[in-house]
C-alpha positions as CSV (number, residue, x, y, z in Angstrom):
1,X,0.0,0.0,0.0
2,X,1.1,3.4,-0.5
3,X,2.5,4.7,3.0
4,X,1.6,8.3,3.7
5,X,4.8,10.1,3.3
6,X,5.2,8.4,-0.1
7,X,1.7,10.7,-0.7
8,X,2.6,13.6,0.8
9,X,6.0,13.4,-1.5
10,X,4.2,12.8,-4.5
11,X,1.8,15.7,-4.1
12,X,4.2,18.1,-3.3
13,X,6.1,16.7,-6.1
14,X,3.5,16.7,-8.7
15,X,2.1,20.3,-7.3
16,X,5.6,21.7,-8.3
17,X,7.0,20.2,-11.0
18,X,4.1,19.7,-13.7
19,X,5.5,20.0,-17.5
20,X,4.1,22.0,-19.9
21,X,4.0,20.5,-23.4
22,X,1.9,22.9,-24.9
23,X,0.2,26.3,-24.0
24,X,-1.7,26.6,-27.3
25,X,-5.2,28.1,-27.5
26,X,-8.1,27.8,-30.3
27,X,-10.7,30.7,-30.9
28,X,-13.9,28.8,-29.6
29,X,-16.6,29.4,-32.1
30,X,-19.8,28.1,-30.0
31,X,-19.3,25.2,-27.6
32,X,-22.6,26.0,-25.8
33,X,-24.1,23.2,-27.6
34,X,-24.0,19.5,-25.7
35,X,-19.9,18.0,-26.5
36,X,-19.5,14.3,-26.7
37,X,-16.1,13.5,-24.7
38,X,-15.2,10.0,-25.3
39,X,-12.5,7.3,-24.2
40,X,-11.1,4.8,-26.8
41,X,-8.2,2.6,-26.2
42,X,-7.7,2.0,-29.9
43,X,-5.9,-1.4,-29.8
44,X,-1.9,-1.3,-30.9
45,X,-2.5,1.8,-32.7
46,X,0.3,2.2,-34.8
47,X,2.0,1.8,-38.7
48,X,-0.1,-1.9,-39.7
49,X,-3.3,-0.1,-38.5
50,X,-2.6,3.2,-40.6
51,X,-2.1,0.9,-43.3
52,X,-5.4,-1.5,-43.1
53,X,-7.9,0.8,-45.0
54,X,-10.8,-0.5,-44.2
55,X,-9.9,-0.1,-40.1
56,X,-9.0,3.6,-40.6
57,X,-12.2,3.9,-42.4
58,X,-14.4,2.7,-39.4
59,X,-12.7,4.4,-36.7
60,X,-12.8,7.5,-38.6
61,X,-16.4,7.3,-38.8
62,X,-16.4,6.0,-35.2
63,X,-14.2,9.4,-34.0
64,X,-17.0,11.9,-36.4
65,X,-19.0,11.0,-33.7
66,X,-17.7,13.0,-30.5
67,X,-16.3,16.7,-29.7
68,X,-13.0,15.1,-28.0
69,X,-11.7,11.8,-27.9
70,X,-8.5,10.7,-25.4
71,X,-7.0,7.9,-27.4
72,X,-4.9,5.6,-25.7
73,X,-2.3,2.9,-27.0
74,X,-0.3,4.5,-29.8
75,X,2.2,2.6,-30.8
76,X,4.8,3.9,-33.1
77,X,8.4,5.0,-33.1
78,X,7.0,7.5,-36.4
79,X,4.6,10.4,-35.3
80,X,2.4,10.0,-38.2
81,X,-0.5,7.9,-36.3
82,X,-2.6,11.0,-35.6
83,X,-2.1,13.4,-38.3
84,X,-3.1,10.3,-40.6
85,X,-6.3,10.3,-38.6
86,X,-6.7,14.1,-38.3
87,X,-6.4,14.4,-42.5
88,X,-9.1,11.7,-42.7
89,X,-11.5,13.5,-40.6
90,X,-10.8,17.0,-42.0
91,X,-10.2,20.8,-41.8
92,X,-12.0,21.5,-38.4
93,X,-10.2,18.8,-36.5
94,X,-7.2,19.4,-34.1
95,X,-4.8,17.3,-31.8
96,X,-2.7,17.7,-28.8
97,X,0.0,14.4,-27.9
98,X,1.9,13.0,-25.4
99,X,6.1,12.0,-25.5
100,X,6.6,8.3,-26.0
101,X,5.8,7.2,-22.5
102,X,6.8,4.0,-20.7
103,X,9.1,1.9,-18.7
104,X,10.1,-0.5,-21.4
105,X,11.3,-0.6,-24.8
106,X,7.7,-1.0,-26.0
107,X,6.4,2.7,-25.1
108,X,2.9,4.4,-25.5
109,X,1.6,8.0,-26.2
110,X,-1.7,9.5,-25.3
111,X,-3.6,11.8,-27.8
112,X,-6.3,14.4,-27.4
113,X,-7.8,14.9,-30.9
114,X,-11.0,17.7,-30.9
115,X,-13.3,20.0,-32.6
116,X,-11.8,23.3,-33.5
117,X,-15.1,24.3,-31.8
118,X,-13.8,23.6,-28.6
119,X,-11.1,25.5,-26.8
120,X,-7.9,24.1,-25.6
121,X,-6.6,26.0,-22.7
122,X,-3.8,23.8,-21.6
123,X,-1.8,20.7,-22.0
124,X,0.6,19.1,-19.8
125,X,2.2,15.7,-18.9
126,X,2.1,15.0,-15.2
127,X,5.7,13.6,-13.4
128,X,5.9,10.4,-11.3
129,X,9.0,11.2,-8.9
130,X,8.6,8.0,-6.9
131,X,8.4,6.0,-10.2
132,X,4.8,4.7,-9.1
133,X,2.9,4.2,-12.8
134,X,4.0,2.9,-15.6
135,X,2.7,5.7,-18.0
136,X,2.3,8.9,-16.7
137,X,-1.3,10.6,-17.5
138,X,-1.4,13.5,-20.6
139,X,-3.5,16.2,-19.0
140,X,-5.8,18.7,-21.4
141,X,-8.0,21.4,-20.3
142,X,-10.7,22.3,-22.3
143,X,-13.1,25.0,-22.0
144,X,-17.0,23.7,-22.0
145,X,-20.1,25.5,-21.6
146,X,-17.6,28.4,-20.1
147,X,-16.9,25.9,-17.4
148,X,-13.0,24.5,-17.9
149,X,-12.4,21.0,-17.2
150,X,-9.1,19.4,-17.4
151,X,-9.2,15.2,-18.1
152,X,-6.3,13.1,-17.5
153,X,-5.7,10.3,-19.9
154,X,-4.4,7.2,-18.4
155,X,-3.6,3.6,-19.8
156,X,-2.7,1.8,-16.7
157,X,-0.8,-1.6,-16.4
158,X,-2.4,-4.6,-16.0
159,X,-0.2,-5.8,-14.3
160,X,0.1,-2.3,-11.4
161,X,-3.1,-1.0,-11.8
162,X,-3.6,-1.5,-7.7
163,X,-0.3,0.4,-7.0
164,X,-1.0,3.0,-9.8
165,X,-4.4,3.4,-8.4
166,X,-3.0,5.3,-5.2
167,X,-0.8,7.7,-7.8
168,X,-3.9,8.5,-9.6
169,X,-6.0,9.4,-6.7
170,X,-3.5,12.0,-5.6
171,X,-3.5,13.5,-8.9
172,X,-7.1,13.8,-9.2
173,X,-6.7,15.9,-6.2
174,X,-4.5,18.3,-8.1
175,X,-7.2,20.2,-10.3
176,X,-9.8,22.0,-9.9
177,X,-13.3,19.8,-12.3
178,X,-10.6,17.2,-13.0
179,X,-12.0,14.1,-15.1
180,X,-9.6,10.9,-15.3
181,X,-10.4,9.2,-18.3
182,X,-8.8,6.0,-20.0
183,X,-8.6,2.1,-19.9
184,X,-8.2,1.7,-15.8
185,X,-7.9,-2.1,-16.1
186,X,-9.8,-2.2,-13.6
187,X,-13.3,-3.1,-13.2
188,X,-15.1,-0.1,-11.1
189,X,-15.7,-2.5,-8.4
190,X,-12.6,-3.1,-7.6
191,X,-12.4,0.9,-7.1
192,X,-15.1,0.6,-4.5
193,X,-12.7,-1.5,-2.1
194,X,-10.2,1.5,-2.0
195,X,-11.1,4.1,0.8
196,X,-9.8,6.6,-1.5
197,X,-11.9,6.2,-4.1
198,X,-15.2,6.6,-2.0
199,X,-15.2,10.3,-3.0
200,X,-15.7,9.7,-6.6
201,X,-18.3,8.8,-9.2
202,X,-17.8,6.5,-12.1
203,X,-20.2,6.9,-15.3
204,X,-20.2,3.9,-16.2
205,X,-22.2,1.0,-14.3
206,X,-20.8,-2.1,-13.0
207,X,-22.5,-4.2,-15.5
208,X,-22.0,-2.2,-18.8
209,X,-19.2,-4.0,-20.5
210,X,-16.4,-1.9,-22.1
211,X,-14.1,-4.4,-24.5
212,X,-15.4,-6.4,-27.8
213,X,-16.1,-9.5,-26.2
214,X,-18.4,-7.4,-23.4
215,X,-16.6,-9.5,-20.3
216,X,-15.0,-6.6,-18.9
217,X,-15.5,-3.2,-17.5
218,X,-12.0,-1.2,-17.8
219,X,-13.1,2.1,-19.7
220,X,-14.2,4.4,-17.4
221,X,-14.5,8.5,-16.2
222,X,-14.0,9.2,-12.5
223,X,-14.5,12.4,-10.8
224,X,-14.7,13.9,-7.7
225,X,-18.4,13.9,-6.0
226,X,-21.4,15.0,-5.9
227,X,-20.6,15.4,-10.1
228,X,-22.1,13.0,-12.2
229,X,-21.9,12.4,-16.1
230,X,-23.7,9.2,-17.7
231,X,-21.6,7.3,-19.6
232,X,-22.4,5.5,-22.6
233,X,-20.8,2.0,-24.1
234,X,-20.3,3.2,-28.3
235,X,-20.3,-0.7,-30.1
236,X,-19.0,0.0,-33.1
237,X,-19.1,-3.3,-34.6
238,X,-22.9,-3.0,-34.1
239,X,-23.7,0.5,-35.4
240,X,-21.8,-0.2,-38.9
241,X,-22.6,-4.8,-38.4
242,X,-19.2,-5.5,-38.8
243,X,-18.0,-9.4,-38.6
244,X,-15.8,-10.2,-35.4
245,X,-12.7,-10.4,-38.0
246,X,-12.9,-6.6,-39.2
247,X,-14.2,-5.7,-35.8
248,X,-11.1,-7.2,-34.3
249,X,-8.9,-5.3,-36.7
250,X,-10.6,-2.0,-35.5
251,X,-9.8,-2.7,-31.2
252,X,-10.2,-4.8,-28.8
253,X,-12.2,-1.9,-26.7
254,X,-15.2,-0.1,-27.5
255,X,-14.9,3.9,-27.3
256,X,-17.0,5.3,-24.1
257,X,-18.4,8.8,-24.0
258,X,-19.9,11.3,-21.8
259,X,-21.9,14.3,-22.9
260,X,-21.1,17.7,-21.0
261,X,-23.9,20.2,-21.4
């Protein structure tokens, strides 16, 4: 378990020392309306997928369907991956990324891509002093409804996700309408068992079923209470009746959104 100095280190840590990767801003044109913020783990997301047509054709259409999307599980040495799906989905789109993140030789990035509707405030990549999670969250604040709300995107390990847990409660902490958003491999029961996590909602219930095969629950938003946002499983293999083969060349996750009036 994580001992309480170990906390107190890593918040004072984390409080100081945040890293700015971008402070770029985008004229807002009208995000009054209701934006669709979605999760999507897009499976090994990397140079086969870019090449497989008919996958970058479906999760382009998939992506059309939300305001932001935090997309996890880039993988690729080339920084192509996101502008290839940014000049499929047009003019009016925008992205923010991550640095190659991870312990190992076989290293992630996180993405924000967005409306140009919708204003970016801020990016940043949070620090791990103590070495306590395998990939540090990519934070991005976005202005909604004149209300800004920054969402950390995480892709924990499955094989830490208890210890990294403790690391991403005391971030949560940090901001001020902060949303942690990602593949938590972890179902949100498991979350209830943690004292720490008793001040937090989840949108998505314990029985709604996150990854192709619907047996798990690891996509997920958690925020600080009494704030609550409905989450929604997107099954892409049933809105365009795809067969498990193509469906499987797409992810092995379904995206999850929230709407934010």
């Amino acid at each position: 378990m994580f001992n309480s100095e170990k906390r107190i280190i890593l918040l004072l840590w984390i409080a100081v020392v945040i890293s700015s990767c971008s402070d770029t801003t985008n004229p807002s044109e009208d995000n009054s309306h209701p934006i669709k913020v979605a999760t999507w783990n897009i499976q090994v997301f990397g140079q086969s997928k870019l090449n497989d047509t008919n996958a970058m054709s479906i999760i382009t259409k998939v992506c059309k369907n939300f305001d932001i999307i935090a997309i996890q599980e880039i993988r690729s040495i080339d920084q192509n991956v996101i502008p290839t799906l940014l000049d499929s989905l047009g003019a009016d789109w925008s992205y923010v990324i991550s640095t190659r993140l991870g312990r190992t030789s076989s290293k992630e990035q996180y993405a924000f891509i967005y409306k140009n509707n919708v204003k970016l405030i801020d990016t940043f990549q949070t620090l791990d002093p103590l070495d306590q999670i395998h990939r540090e969250p990519f934070g991005a604040t976005f202005e909604i409804g004149k209300i800004q709300y920054t969402f950390l995107n995480i892709h924990t390990d499955p094989d830490e996700e208890e210890t990294e847990s403790y690391y991403l409660d005391t971030l949560l902490r940090m901001y001020n309408k902060s949303i942690l958003l990602g593949d938590l491999n972890r179902h949100p029961n498991d979350f209830d068992n943690d004292y720490f996590f008793e001040d937090y909602n989840y949108s998505l219930e314990v029985n709604q079923f996150t990854n192709l095969l619907k047996t798990k629950s690891y996509d997920n938003f958690i925020y600080t209470k009494p704030t609550f946002f409905k989450g929604t499983v997107y099954s892409f293999q049933d809105t365009f009746q795809l067969s498990d083969e193509l469906a499987k060349d797409v992810s092995d996750h379904n995206p999850v959104y929230i709407t934010i009036n």
